[in-house]
C-alpha positions as CSV (number, residue, x, y, z in Angstrom):
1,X,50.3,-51.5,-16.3
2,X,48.8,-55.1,-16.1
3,X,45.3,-54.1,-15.6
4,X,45.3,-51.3,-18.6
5,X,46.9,-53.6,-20.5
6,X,44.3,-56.1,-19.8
7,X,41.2,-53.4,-20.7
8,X,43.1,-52.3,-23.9
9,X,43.2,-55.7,-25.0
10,X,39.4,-56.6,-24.0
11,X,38.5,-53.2,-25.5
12,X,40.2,-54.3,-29.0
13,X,38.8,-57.5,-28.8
14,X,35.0,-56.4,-27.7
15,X,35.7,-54.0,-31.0
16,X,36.9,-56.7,-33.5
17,X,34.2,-59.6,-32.3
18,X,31.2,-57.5,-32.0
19,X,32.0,-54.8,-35.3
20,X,32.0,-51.8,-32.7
21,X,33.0,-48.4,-33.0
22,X,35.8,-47.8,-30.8
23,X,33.6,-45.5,-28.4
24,X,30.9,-48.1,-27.9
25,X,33.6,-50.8,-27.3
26,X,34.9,-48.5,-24.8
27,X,31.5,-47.8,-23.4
28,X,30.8,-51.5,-23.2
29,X,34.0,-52.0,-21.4
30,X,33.4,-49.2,-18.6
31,X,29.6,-51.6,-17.7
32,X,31.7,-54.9,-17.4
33,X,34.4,-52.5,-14.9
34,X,32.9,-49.7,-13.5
35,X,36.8,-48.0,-12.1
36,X,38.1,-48.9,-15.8
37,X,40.1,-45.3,-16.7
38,X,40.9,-45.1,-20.2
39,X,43.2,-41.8,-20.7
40,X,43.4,-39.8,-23.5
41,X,46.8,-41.3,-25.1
42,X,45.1,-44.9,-24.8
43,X,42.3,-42.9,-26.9
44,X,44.8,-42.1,-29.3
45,X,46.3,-45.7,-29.4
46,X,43.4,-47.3,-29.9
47,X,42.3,-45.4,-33.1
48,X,44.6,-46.9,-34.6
49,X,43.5,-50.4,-34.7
């Protein structure tokens, strides 16, 4: 759970600094980690914020 807690967070932050959509901030996170799996509940999660 450490490392998906670690790309949720850098996914919420990458959206907050930058003024992203949630999709780009999620695309922006898969090029810094390439084997970064966001699943579909995360998805879900993250719209929220």
């Amino acid at each position: 759970m450490g490392f998906t807690r670690s790309s949720v967070i850098g996914i919420l932050v990458i959206k907050n600094i930058l003024s992203l959509p949630l999709e780009e901030a999620i695309n922006t996170m898969k090029t810094i980690n390439k084997d970064m799996v966001i699943h579909s509940y995360l998805r879900d999660f993250l719209k929220k914020f």
